[in-house]
C-alpha positions as a printed NumPy array, in Angstrom:
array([[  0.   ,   0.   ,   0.   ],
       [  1.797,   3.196,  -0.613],
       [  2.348,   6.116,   1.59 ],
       [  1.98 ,   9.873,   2.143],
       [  3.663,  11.913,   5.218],
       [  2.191,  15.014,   5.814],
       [  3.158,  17.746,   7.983],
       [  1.089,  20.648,   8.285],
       [ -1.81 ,  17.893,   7.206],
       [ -4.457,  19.025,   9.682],
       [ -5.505,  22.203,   7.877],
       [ -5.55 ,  24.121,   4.281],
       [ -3.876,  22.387,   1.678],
       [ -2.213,  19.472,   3.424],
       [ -5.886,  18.518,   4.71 ],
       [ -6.987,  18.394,   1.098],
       [ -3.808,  16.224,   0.374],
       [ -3.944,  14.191,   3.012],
       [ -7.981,  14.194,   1.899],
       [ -7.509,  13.104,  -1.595],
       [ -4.413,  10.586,  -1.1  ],
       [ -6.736,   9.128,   1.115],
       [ -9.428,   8.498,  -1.562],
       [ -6.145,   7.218,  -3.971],
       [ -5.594,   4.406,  -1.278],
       [ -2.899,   5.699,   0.149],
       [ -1.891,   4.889,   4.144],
       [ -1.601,   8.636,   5.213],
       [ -0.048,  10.296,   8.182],
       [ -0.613,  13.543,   8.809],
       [  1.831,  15.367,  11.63 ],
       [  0.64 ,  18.644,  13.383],
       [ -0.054,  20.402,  16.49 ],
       [ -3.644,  20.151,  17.185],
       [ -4.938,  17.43 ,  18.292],
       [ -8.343,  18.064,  18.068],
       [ -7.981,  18.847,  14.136],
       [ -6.217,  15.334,  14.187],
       [ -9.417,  13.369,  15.897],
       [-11.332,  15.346,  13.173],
       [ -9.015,  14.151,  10.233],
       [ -9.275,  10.497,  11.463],
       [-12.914,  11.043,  12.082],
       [-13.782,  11.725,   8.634],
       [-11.406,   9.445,   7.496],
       [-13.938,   6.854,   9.441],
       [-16.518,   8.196,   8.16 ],
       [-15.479,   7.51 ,   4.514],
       [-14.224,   4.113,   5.01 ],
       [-10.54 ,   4.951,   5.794],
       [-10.339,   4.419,   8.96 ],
       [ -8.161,   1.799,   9.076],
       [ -5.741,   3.706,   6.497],
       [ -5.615,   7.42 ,   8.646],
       [ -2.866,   8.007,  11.305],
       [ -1.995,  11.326,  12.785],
       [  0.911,  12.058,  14.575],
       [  1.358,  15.019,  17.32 ],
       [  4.314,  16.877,  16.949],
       [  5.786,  20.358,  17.088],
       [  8.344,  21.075,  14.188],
       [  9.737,  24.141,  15.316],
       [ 11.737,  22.006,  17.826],
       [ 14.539,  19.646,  16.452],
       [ 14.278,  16.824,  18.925],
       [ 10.568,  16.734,  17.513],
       [ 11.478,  16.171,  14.063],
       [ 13.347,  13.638,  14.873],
       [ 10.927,  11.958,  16.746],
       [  8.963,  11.764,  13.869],
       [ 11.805,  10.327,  11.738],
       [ 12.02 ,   7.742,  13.942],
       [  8.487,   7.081,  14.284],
       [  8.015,   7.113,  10.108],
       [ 10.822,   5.122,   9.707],
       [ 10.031,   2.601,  12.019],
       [  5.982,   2.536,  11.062],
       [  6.918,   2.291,   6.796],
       [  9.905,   0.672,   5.034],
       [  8.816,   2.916,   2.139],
       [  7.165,   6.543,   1.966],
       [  5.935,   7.113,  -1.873],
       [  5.052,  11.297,  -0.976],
       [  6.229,  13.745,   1.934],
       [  4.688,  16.794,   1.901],
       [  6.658,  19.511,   3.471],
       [  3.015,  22.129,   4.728],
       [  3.874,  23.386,   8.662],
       [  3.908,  26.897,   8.669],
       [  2.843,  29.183,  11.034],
       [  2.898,  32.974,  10.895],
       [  4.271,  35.485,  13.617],
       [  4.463,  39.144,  13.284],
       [  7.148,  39.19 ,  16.022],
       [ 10.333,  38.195,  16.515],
       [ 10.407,  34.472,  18.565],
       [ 12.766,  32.346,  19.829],
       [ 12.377,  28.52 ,  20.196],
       [ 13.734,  26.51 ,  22.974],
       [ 16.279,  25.658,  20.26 ],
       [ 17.366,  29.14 ,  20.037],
       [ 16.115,  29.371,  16.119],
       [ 13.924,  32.181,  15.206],
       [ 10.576,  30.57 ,  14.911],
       [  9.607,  30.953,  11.415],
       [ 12.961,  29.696,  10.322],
       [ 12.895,  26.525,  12.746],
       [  9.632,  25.457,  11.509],
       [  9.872,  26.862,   7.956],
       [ 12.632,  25.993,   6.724],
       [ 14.579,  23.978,   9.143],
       [ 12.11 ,  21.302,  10.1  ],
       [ 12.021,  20.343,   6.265],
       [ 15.925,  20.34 ,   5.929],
       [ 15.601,  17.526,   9.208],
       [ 13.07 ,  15.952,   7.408],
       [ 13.84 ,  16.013,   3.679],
       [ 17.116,  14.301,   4.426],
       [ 16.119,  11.852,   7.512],
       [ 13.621,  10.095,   5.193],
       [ 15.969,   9.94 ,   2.434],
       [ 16.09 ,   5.819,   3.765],
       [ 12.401,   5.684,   3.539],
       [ 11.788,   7.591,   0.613],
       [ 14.24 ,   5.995,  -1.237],
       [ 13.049,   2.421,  -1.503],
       [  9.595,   3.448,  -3.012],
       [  9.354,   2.82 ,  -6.408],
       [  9.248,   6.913,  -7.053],
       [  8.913,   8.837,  -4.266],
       [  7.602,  12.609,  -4.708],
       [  8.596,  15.216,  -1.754],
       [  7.066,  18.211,  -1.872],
       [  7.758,  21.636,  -0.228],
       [  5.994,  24.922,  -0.407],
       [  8.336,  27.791,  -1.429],
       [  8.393,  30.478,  -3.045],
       [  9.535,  29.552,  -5.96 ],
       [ 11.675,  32.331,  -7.029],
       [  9.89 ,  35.098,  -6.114],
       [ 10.973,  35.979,  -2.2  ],
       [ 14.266,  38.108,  -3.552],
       [ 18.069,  37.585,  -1.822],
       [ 18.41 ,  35.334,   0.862],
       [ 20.201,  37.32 ,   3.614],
       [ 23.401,  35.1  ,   3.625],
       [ 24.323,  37.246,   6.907],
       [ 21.591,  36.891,   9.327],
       [ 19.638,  33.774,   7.76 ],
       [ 17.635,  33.885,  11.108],
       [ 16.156,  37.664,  10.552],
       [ 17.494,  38.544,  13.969],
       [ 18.296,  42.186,  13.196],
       [ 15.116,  43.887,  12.081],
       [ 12.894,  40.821,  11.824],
       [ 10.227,  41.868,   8.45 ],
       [  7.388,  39.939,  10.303],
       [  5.288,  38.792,   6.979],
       [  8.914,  38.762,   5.163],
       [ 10.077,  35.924,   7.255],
       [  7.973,  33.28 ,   5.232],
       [  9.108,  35.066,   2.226],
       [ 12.644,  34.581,   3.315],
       [ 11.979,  30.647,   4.592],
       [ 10.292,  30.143,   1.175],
       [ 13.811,  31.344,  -0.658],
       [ 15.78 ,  28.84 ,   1.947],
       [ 13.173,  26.237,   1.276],
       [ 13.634,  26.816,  -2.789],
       [ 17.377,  25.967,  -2.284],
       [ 16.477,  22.807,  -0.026],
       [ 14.644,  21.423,  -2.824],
       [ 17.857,  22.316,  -5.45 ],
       [ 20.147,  20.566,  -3.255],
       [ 17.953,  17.301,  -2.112],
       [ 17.258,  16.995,  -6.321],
       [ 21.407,  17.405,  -7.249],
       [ 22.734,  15.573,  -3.734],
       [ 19.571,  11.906,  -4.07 ],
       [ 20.475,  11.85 ,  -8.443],
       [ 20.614,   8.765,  -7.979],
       [ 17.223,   7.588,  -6.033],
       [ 14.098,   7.291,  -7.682],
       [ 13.014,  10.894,  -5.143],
       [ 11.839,  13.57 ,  -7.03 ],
       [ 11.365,  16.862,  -5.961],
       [  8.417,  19.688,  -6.422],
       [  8.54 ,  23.161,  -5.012],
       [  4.923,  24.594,  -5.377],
       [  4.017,  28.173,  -4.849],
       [  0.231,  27.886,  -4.902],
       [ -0.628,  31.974,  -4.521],
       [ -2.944,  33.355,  -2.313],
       [ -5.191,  30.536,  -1.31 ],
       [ -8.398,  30.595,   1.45 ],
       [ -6.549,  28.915,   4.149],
       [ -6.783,  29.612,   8.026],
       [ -3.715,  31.618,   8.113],
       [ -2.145,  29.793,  11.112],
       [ -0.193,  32.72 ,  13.215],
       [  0.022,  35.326,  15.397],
       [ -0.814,  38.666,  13.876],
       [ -0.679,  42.584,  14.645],
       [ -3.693,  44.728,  14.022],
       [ -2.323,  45.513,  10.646],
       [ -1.713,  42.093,   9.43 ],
       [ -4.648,  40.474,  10.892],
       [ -6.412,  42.979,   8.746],
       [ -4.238,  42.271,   6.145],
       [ -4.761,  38.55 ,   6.331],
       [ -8.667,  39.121,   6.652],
       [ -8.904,  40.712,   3.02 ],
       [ -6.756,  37.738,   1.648],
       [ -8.783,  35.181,   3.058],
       [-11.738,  36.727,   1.535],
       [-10.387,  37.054,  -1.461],
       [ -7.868,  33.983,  -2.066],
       [ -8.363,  31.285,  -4.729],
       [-10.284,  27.933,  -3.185],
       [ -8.204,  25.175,  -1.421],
       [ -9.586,  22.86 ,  -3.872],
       [ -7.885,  24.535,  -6.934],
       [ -4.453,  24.858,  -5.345],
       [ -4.647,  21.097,  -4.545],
       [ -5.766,  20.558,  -8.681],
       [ -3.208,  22.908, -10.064],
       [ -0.398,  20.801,  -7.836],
       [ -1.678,  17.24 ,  -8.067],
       [ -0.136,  16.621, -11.525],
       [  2.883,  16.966, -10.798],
       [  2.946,  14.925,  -7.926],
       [  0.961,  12.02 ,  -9.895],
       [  3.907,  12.146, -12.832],
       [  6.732,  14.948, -11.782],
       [  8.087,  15.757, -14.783],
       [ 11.888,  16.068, -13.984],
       [ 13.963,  15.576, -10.886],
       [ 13.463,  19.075,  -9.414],
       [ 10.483,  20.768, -10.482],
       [  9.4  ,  24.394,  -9.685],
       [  5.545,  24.783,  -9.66 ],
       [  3.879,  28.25 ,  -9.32 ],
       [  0.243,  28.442,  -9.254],
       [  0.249,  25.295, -11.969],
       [  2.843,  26.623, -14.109],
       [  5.853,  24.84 , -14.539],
       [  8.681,  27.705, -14.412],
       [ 12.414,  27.608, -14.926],
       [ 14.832,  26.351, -12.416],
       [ 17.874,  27.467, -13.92 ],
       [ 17.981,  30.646, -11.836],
       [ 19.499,  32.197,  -8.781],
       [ 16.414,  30.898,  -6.58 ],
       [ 17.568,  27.258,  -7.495],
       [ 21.349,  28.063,  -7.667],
       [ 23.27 ,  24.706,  -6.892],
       [ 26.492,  26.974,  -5.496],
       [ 24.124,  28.702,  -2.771],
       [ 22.325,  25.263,  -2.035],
       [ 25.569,  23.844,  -1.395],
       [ 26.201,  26.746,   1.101],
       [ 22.915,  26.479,   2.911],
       [ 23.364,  22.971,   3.569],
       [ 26.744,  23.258,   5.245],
       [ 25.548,  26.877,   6.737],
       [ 22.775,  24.4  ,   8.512],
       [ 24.732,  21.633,   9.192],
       [ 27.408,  23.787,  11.386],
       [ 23.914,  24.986,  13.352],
       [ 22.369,  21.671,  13.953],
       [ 25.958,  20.417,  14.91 ],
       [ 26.432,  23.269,  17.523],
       [ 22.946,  22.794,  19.307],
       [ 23.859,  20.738,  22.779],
       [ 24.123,  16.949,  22.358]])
């Protein structure tokens, strides 16, 4: 029976993901932090006859030792994962810092996919093609800020996805050059402005901000169809999706040089946090 891993599955687009791979036939585990979204995902997955093919998973991503937790627990639960969809995101208009010491948007942005893109390589790789996909931004989030990656002096609030969007751009250029030769494909998706909950904390400003878009954003239902695809037959190793459109990832947002120095720029801060 194949698999789908979903983080960020109890809401928005992962819940119509995790929704739909369910009606494929997939096993699907969604990971989150709300467990009463989770009873209502397996709940309706009851409902429908899935049941016995719906697992959720508690978790919070913004913390290391959590992702790999959930490593551990996916690994140990499948010998093969056919999709991982890279969703958690959560919005805050203020500067955080986790227990980790990461800024928040970065640890759960950006970071929690680097942990988990690479510790289910094993997993992911003995599927007969295995599709990970991670929402970016797909080119359009300018300059990563190669000298304060974490946003720590004059943190841009709504910018910080922006920025973790660029970071997670260049995760998905350097999983596609560094797993050649798996059968793991890679799609970066920039859906647009879609009716979602908005997860976050917001000022006045934003929150008014985030009102209008909600209002005005394109259904969850056609983000999931302009996606879906490319996940059913991804048409090259590393493929850069925005809004359906297939665009060009020969650019600076995909460059393999600054993918190459994100991963080691990540690797020295994972290897510095206390044993």
């Amino acid at each position: 029976m194949p698999v789908a891993v979903i983080t960020g599955g109890t809401d928005g687009i992962g819940r119509a993901l995790a929704d739909t791979y369910l009606e494929r036939g997939h096993e699907v585990l969604i990971v989150g932090t709300s467990a009463v979204k989770g009873e209502a995902f397996l709940a309706a997955a009851a409902r429908g006859g899935a049941g016995d093919r719906a697992r959720f998973l508690r978790a919070d991503l913004s913390l290391v030792a959590e992702n790999r937790r959930v490593i551990d627990h996916v690994a140990a639960a499948y010998p093969a994962v056919d999709l991982l969809v890279l969703g958690a995101r959560y919005h805050r208009s203020t500067f955080v810092e986790t227990p980790d010491g990461f800024e928040s948007t970065f640890a759960l942005y950006y970071l929690s996919r680097h942990l988990l893109s690479h510790g289910l390589i094993g997993p992911l790789s003995r599927a007969e093609r295995a599709v990970v996909l991670n929402f970016g931004a797909v080119g359009l989030a300018g300059p990563v800020r190669w000298d304060d990656l974490q946003l720590r002096r004059g943190y841009p609030g709504a910018g910080a996805l922006g920025h973790g969007g660029a970071l997670c751009d260049l995760l998905a250029a350097h999983c596609a050059e560094a797993y050649a030769d798996t059968p793991v494909h890679y799609v970066v998706n920039h859906p647009g402005v879609v009716s979602t909950s908005f997860a976050g904390e917001y000022d006045p400003a934003s929150a008014a901000h985030v009102a209008g878009l909600r209002a005005t954003g394109k259904p969850v239902s056609r983000a999931v169809a302009q996606v879906l695809p490319y996940l059913t037959a991804p048409p090259a190793r590393l493929t850069a999706v925005l809004e359906g459109r297939r665009v060009p990832t020969d650019t600076p947002a995909f460059s393999p040089t600054a993918a190459a120095r994100l991963h080691e720029t990540t690797t020295g801060l994972l290897a510095a946090l206390p044993s």
